[in-house]
PALOBA-362082 format. One record per residue: x negated, z negated, y negated of N, C-alpha, C in turn; residue number from 1. Coordinates in steps of 0.2 Angstrom, whole numbers, plus 5000, padded with zeros to 4 digits. Last residue first. Layout:
REM PALOBA-362082
+------+------+------+------+------+------+------+------+------+------+
|  nc1 |  nc3 |  nc2 | cac1 | cac3 | cac2 |  cc1 |  cc3 |  cc2 | resi |
+------+------+------+------+------+------+------+------+------+------+
|    X |    Z |    Y |    X |    Z |    Y |    X |    Z |    Y |  NUM |
...
+------+------+------+------+------+------+------+------+------+------+
END
This chain:
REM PALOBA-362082
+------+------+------+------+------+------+------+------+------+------+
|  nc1 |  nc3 |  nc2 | cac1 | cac3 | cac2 |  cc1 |  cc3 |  cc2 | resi |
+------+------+------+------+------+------+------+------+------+------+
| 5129 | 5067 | 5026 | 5130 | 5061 | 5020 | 5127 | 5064 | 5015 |   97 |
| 5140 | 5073 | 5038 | 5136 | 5074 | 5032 | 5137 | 5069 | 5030 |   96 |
| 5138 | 5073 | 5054 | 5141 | 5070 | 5050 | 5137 | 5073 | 5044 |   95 |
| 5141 | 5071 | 5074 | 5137 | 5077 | 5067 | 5141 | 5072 | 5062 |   94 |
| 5138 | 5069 | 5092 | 5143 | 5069 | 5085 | 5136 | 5071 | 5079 |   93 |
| 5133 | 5066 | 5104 | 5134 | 5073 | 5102 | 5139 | 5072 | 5096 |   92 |
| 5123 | 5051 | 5104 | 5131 | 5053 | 5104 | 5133 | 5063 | 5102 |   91 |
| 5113 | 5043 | 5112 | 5116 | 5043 | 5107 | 5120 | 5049 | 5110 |   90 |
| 5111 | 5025 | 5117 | 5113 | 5029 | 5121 | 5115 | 5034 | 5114 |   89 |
| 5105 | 5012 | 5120 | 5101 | 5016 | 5117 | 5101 | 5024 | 5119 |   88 |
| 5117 | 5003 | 5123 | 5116 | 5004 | 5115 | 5110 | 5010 | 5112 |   87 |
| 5117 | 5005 | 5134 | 5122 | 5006 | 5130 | 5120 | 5009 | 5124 |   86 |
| 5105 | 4998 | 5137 | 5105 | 5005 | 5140 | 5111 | 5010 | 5135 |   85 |
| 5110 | 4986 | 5136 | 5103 | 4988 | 5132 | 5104 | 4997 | 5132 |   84 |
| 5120 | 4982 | 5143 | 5122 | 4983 | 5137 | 5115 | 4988 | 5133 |   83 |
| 5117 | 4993 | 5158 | 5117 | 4987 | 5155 | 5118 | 4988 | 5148 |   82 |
| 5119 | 5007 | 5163 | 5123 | 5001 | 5168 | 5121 | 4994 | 5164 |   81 |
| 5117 | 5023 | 5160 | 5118 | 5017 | 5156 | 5124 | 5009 | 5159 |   80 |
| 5121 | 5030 | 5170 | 5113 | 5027 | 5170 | 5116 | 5021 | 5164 |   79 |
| 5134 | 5038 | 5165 | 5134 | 5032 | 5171 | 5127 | 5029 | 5172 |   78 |
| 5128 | 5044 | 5154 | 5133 | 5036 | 5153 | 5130 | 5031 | 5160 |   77 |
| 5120 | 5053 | 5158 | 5117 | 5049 | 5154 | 5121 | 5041 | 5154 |   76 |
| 5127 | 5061 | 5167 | 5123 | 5056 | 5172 | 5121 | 5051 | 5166 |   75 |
| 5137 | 5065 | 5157 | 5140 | 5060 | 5162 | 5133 | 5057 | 5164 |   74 |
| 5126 | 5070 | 5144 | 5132 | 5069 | 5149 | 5133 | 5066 | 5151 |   73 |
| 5113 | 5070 | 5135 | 5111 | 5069 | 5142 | 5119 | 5070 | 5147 |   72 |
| 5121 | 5060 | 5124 | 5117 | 5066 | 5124 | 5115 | 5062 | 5129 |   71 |
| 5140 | 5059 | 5126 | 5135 | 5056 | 5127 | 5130 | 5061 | 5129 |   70 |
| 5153 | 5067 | 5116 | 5150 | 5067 | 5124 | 5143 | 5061 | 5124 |   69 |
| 5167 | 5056 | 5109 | 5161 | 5060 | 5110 | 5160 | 5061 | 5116 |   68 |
| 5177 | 5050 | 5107 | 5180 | 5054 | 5111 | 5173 | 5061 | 5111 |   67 |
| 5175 | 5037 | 5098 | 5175 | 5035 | 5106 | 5176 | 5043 | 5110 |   66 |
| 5164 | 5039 | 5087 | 5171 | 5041 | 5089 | 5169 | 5040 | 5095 |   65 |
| 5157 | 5025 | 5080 | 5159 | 5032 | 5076 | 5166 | 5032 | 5081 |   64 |
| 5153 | 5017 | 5090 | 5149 | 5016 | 5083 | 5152 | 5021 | 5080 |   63 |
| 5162 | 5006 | 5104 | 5159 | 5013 | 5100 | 5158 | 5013 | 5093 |   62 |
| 5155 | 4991 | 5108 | 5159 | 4996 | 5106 | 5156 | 5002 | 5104 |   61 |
| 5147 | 4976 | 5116 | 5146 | 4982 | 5115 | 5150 | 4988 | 5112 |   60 |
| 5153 | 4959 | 5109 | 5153 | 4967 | 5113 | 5152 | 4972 | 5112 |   59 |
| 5158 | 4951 | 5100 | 5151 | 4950 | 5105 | 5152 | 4953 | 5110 |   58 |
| 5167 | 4953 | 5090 | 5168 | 4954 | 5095 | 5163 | 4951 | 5100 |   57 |
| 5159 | 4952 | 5078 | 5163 | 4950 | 5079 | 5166 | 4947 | 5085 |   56 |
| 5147 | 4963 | 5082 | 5145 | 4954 | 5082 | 5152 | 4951 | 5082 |   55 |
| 5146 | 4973 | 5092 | 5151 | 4970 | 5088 | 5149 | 4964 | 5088 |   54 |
| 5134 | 4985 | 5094 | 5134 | 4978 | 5096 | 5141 | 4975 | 5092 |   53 |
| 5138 | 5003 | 5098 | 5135 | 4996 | 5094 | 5138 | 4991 | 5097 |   52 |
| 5134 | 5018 | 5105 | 5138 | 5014 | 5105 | 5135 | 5009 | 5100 |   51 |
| 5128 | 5031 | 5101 | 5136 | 5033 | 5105 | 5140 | 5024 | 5106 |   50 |
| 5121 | 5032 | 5086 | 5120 | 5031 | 5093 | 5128 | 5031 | 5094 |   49 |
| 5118 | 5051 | 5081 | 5124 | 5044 | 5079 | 5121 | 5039 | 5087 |   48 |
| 5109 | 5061 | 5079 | 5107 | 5056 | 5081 | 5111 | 5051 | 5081 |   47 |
| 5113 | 5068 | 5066 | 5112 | 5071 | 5070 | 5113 | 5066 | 5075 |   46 |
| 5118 | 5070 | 5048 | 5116 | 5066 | 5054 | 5115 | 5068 | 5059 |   45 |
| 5112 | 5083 | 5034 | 5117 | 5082 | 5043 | 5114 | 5077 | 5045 |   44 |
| 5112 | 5078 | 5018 | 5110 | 5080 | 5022 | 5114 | 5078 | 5029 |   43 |
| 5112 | 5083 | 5002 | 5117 | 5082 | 5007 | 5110 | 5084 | 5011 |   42 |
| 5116 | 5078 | 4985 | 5110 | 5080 | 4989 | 5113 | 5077 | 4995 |   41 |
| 5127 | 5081 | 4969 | 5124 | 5080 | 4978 | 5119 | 5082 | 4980 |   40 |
| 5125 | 5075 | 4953 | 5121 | 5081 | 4961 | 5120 | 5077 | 4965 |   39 |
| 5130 | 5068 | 4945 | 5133 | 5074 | 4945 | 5131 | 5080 | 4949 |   38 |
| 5115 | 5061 | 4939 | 5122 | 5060 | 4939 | 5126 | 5067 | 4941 |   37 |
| 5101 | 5054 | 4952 | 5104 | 5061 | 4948 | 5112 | 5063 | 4945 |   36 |
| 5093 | 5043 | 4953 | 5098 | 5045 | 4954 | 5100 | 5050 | 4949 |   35 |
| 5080 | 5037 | 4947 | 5080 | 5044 | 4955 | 5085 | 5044 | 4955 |   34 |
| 5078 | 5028 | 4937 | 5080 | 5032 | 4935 | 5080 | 5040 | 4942 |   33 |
| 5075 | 5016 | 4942 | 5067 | 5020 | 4943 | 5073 | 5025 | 4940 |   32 |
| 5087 | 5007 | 4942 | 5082 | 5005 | 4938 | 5075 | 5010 | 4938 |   31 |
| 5093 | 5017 | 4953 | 5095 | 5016 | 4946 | 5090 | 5013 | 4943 |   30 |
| 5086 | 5014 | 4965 | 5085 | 5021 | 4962 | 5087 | 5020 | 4956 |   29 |
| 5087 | 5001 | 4964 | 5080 | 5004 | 4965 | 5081 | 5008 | 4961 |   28 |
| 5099 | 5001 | 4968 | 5098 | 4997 | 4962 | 5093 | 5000 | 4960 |   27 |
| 5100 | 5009 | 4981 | 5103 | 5010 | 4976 | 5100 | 5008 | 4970 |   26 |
| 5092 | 4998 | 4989 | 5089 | 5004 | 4987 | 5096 | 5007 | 4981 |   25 |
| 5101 | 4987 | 4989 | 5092 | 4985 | 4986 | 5090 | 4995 | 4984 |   24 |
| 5111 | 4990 | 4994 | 5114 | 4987 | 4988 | 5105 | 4988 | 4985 |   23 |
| 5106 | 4993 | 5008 | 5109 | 5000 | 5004 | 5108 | 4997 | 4998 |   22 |
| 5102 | 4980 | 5012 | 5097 | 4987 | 5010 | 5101 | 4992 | 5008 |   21 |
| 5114 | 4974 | 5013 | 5110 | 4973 | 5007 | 5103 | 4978 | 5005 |   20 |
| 5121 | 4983 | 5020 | 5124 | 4981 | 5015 | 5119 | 4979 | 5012 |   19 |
| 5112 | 4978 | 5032 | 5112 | 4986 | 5031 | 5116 | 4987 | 5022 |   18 |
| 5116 | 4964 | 5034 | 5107 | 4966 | 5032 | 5108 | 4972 | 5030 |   17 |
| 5128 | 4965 | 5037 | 5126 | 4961 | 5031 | 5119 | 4964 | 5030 |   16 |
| 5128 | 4968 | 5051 | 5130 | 4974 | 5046 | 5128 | 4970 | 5039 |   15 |
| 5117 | 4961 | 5058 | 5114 | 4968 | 5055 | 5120 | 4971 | 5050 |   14 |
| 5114 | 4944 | 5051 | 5117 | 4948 | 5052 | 5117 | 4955 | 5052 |   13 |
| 5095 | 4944 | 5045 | 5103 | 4940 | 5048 | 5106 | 4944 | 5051 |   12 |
| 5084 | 4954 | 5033 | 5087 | 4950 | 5038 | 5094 | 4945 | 5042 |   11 |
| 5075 | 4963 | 5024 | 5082 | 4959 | 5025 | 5082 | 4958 | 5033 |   10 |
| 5061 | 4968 | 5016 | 5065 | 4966 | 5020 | 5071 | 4963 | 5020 |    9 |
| 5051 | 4981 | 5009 | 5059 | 4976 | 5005 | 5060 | 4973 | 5015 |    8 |
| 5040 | 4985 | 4995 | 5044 | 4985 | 5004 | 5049 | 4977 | 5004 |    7 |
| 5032 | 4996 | 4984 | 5037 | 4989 | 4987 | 5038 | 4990 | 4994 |    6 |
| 5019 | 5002 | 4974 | 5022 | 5001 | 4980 | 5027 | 4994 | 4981 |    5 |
| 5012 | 4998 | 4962 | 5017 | 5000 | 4960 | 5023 | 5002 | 4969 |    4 |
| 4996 | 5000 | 4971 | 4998 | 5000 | 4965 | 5007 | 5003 | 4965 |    3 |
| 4998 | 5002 | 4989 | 4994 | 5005 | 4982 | 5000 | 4999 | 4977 |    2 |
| 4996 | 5000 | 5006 | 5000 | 5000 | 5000 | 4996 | 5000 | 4994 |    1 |
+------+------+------+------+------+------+------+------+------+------+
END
């Protein structure tokens, strides 16, 4: 790291920690003047994982759309026999942000 470099952690909770790293880099971009009024800048998801952790719940769920394929197909699901495996499973779904 150099002069004028940052690095941010967060931690607890992961949807609270994703909520305050978005809330840290926004703010970022607006006090460094990188936010552009009035231009998207778009790019394609690719890699959705096919499941997540529900802390609420404290269960493994679907992270987007439950009616995806899972990359790799059927043998990929049925291999996935533990939550680990679940979760390091992604999804044939797309999205723009």
């Amino acid at each position: 790291l150099g002069a004028g470099d940052g690095i941010f952690f967060s931690a607890g909770k992961k949807s609270d920690a994703y909520k305050l790293a978005g809330a840290a880099r926004t703010k970022v971009g607006e006090e460094l003047g990188l936010i552009e009024d009035g231009v998207f800048r778009l790019c394609w998801i690719v890699d959705f994982p096919m499941y997540e952790y529900d802390e609420d719940n404290k269960k493994v769920d679907f992270s987007h759309n439950p009616f995806s394929m899972p990359q790799g197909g059927m043998d990929a699901l049925l291999a996935a026999d533990t939550e680990e495996k679940q979760l390091d499973l992604k999804a044939y779904q797309y999205d723009i942000v």
